[in-house]
N, C-alpha and C positions, 0 to 999 in steps of 0.2 A: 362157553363155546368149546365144545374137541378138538384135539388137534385135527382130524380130518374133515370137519367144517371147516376152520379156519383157511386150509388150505384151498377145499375147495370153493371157499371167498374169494382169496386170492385170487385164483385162478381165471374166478368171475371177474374177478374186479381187475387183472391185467386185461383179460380181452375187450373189455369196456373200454381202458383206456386206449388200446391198439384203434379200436372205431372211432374213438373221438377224434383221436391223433388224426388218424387217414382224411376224417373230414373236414379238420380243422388245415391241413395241408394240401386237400381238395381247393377249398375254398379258398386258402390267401393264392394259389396258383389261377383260380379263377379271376379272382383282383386284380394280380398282377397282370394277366392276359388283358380284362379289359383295359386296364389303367394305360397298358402299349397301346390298344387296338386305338384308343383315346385319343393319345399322343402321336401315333401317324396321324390318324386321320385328323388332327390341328395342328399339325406342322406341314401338309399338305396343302389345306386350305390358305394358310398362310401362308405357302410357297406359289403359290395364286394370284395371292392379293398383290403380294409384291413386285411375281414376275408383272401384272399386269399393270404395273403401275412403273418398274423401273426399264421394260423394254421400249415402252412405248413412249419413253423419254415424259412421261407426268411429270416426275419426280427429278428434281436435277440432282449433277453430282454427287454423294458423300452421302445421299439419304439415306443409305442403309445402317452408316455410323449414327448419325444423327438419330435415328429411331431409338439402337440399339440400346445407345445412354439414357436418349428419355424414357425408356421404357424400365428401365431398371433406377431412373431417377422415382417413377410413380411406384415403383412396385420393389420395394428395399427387398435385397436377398435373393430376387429373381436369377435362377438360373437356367440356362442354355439358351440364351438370348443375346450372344453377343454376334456383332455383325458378322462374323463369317460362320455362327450357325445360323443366322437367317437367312445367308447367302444357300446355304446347304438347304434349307427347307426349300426356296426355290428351285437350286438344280432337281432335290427330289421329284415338284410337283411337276417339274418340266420334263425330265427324264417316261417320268409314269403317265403322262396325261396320253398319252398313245393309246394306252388301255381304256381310256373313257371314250376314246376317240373312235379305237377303231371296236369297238365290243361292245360299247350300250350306250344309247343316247339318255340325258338328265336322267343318272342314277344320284346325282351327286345330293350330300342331306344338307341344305342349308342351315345356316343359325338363324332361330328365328327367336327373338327375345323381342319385346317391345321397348326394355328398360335403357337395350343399347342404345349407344348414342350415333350407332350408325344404319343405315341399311340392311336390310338383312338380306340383300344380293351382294352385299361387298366381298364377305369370305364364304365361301361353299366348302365345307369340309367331307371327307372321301367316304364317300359308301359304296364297295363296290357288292353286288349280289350276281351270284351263281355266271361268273364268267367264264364262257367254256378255254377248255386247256388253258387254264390260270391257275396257278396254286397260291389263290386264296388264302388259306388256313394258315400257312408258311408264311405268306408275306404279310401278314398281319400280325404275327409270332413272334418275329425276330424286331430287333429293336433300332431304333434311328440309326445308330452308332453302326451294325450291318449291315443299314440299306446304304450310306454315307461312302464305307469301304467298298461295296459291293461296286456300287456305281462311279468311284472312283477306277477301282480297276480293272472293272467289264464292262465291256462295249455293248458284243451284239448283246440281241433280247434272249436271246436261248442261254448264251453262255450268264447272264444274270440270273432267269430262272432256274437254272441250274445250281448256283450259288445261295442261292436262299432257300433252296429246298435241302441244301448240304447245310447252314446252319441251322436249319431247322431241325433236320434226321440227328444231327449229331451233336447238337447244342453248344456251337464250336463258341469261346470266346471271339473277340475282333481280331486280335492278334493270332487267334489259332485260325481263323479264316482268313485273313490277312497271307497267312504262311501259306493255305494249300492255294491260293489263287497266284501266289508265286511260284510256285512249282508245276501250274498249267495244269489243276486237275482236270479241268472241263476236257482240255483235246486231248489227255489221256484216258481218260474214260471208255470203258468196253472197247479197249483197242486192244488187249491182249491176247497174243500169238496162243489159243488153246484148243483141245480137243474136247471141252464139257457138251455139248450137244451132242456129239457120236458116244458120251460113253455115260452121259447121267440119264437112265431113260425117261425121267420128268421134266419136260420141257419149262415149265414153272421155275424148278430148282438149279435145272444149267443155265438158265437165265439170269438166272439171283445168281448164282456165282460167277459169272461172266461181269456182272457189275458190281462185283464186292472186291475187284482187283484195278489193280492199274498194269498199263505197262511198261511204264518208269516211275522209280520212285528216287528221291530226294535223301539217301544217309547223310544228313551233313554233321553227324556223330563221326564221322569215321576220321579215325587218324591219321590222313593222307601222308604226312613224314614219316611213315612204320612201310607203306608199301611201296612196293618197285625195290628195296634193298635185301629183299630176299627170294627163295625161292615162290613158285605160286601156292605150293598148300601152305606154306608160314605164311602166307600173304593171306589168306582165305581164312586163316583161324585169327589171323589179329582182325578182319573184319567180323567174323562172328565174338569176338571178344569184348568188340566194340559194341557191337548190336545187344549181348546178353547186358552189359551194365550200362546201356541206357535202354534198357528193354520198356520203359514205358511209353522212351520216343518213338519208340521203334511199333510198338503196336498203333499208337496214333496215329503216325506213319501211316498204316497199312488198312485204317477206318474201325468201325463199332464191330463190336463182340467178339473181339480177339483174347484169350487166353493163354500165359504162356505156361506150356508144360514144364520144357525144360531143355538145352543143347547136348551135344554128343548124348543124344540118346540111345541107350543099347539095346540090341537083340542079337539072342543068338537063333539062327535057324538051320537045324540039322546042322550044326557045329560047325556052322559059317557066322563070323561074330561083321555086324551091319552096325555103324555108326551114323545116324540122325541128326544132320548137324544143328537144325531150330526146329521143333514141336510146337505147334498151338493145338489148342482146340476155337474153334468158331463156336459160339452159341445161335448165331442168325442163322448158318449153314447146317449145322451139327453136324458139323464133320472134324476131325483132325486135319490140320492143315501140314503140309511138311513144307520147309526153306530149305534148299538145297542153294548153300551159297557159291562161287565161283569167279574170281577174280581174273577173269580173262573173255576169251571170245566161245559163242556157246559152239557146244558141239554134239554130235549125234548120240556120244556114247552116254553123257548127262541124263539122255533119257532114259534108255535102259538103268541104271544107278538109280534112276527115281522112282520107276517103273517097281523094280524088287521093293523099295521100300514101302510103297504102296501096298504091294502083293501080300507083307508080311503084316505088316499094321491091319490090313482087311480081315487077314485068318488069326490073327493073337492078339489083337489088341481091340479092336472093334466090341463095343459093345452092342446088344439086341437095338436099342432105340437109337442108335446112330446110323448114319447114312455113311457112304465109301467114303474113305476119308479122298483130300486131293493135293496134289503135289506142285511146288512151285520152283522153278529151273530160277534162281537170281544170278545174274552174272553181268558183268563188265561191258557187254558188248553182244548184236545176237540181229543175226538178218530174218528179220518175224516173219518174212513170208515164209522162209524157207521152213524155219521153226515149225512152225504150224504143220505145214504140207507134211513134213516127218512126220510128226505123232499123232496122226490119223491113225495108223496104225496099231498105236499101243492103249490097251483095250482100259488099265486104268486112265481117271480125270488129272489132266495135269496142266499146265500154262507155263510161258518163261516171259521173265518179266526181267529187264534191265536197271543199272538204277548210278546213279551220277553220285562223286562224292564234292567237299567243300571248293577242292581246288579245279573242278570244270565247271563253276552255277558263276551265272552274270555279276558282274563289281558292286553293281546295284544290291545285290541279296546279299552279298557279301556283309554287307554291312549291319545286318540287321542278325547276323550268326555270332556263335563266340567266337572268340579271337582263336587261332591254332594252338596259343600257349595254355588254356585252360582245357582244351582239349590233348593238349599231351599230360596235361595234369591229371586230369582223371582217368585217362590210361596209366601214368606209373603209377597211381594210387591202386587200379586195378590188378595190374601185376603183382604188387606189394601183399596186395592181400591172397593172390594166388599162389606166390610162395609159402606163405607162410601156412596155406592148409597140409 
């Protein structure tokens, strides 16, 4: 065999593999979907059985301990069966049974086995089909353990759906969903102070970027003992200093398909030299995103500042297949209506979005952040290495 057989074997014989692979990882993500879709739908049924048996007082006290052990006496190694997750499978089915309730009468798929040794009306496990404005596909997706969180800590029905369609988009762990439902993503959501509908003419795509922002966000990277002891720009570049070397919190932070370019980014234009403080690019937007950050209360002339940078990135840096890029005003502090009403006027896309650091977030959150002292630690580590380039 030639060397240019061989290779064009190879060749064959990698893209073979790349097909198998894809479908081989098609298929265990198919598994793994229904193995979930499975397991809601019989820890619901069971949330059922239960509720219906321990509201209506059948059952006395302690029976849901009492199951729990028998049930793991009959079944050695069983797991997630201990009474306070069967308690949770009931809040589940009791929390959701509204959707059966108010949206479709007996969709529900019973067990129907002859072999059981009970009824086969005892447990009804969840089928739900084509429920209008229900997402479905998302809440069937995510896993016990995000419907558990969810419903711990969202009430209304919208702010829940809302939170499942966010671990679903973004394939948050519990703990990274956990985190933005303390930070109140829902009631910030498309609330920020912008001009993208007067100045993106694709009503589609000012939209999609109206909801790929917030209008406060959560730095609890930043080193609160570095600011207020100096003036506001040293105050401004130890928070951008902070944000570059935890730049991955800092994009999760801010949602899916953030890219970071790079800070003090330079231009010179007609030998005016413009500093950049944060670069992304967006892949969902495909735009260039600018952070213009500000440790204080916003102000008029912010715009303008962000406006030029805008202007320049559009004519020098803009590639053919990208879209305008859009500019984001982050500061301290910033009265959105009035925000807004100003930059009608200014013909680039841009928003100002406020954002809180460790020492103004509730005691409660407090506790679940790092301590101050690791976080001054990886700032002089930070500095240590800035010196030394």
């Amino acid at each position: 065999m030639g060397g240019d057989e061989m290779k064009s074997n190879i060749s064959t014989y990698q893209n073979a593999v790349e097909i198998i692979k894809t479908a081989i990882l098609q298929s265990q993500a198919r598994a793994a979907k229904a193995i979930n879709q499975e397991q809601l739908s019989l820890y619901y049924g069971i949330g059922r059985y239960v509720s219906e048996n321990t509201r209506n007082k059948k059952w006395g006290d302690g029976a849901i301990e009492v199951i729990s052990n028998l049930l793991r006496q009959e079944l050695p190694g069983l797991r997630g069966f201990s009474a306070r997750s069967i308690r949770n499978m009931r809040a589940f089915y009791e929390e959701w049974r509204i959707i059966e309730t108010h949206n479709f009468a007996d969709t529900s798929a019973k067990i129907n086995n002859s072999s059981l040794p009970f009824s086969d009306s005892e447990i009804h496990q969840l089928e739900l089909v084509n429920l209008p404005d229900f997402p479905l596909k998302e809440f069937l997706s995510i896993s016990f353990s995000h419907h558990i969180a969810i419903l711990t800590k969202a009430k209304a029905y919208e702010e829940r759906v809302f939170y499942i369609k966010y671990a679903d988009t973004y394939k948050a762990s519990v703990d990274g969903l956990e985190k933005v439902m303390k930070q109140n993503l829902f009631l910030h959501q498309d609330n920020l102070p912008n001009n993208f509908i007067a100045t993106i003419p694709d009503y589609k795509k000012a939209y999609r970027a109206i909801s790929m922002f917030k209008d406060e966000y959560l730095l609890d990277f930043i080193n609160v003992e570095e600011l207020g002891m100096h003036d506001e720009d040293i105050d401004e570049r130890v928070i951008e200093n902070n944000i570059v070397h935890n730049i991955k919190n800092f994009i999760m932070t801010f949602g899916k398909g953030f890219c970071f370019i790079g800070n003090q980014v330079h231009f010179d234009k007609l030998g005016h030299d413009h500093w950049i403080d944060i670069l992304f690019f967006n892949r969902d937007l495909n735009r260039t995103v600018v952070f213009e950050l500000k440790n204080g209360d916003f102000k008029v002339a912010y715009l303008a500042q962000l406006s030029s940078y805008l202007r320049i990135l559009n004519d020098d840096d803009r590639r053919a297949h990208e879209e305008a890029p859009i500019g984001i005003i982050l500061c301290k502090n910033a009265d959105k209506t009035y925000a807004e009403y100003i930059m009608q006027d200014f013909r680039q896309p841009m928003g100002v979005a406020t954002y809180k650091t460790v020492d103004e977030i509730n005691p409660e959150l407090l506790k679940v952040l790092p301590p101050k002292e690791e976080l001054q630690r990886l700032f002089d580590q930070y500095n240590k290495k800035e010196d030394k380039k």
